[in-house]
N, C-alpha and C positions, 0 to 999 in steps of 0.2 A: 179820088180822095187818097191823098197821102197813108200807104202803112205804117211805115217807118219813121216818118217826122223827122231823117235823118239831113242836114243841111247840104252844101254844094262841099263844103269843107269835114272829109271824112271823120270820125268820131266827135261832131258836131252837130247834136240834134237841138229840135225847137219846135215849142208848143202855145198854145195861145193866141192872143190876137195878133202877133210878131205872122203868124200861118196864114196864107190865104186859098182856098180850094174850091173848085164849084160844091153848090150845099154849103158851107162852111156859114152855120151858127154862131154869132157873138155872143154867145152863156156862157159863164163859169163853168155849168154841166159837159159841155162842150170840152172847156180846157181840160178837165179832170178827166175826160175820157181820151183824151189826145195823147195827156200825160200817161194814161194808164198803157197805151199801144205804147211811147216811146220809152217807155222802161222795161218793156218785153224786149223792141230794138235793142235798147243799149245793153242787156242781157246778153243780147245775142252776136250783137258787136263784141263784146269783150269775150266771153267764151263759146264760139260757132258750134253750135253741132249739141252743145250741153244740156242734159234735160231739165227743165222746170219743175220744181215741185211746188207746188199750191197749196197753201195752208188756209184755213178761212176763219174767222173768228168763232164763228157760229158753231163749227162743228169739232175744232182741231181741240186735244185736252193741251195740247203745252203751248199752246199761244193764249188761252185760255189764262192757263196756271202762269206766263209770264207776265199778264195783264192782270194780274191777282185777283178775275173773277172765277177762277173753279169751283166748282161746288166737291167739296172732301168728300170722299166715297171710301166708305172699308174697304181696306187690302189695295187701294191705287198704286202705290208703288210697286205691286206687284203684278197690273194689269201691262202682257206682252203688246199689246193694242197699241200703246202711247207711242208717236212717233219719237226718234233720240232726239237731242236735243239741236245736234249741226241738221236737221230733215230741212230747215224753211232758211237754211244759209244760203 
């Protein structure tokens, strides 16, 4: 199974039913997780070696607060905890 999803023509990747692999699934579910590995690739393609940081909706406060579900807590602005704001660039 394909890691990368990346084509025969360098900085040219492909996901979905376009893909064919032994195992390979025709679901949406499928495509969405294909998609999910080729934008780690294409991450990786464009800056090698760079680390990732992972934000999650569930847990992160400023993707949270960007998505304008946070719940206001006293003194937030003052909790050192929040990541800045360039952390999920």
């Amino acid at each position: 199974m394909p890691r990368r999803f990346q084509t025969s023509v360098p900085g040219i990747f492909a996901v979905g039913d376009i893909n064919d692999y032994p195992g390979k699934k025709k679901l949406i579910l499928s495509g969405f997780h294909e998609a999910a590995l080729a934008a780690f690739a294409v991450r990786e393609y464009l800056r090698p070696g760079e680390k990732v940081h992972l934000q999650y909706t569930t847990t992160s406060p400023l993707l949270q607060r960007r998505l304008g579900v946070a719940e206001e807590k006293p003194n937030a602005e003052s909790n050192s905890a929040a990541a800045p704001d360039d952390a999920c660039r």
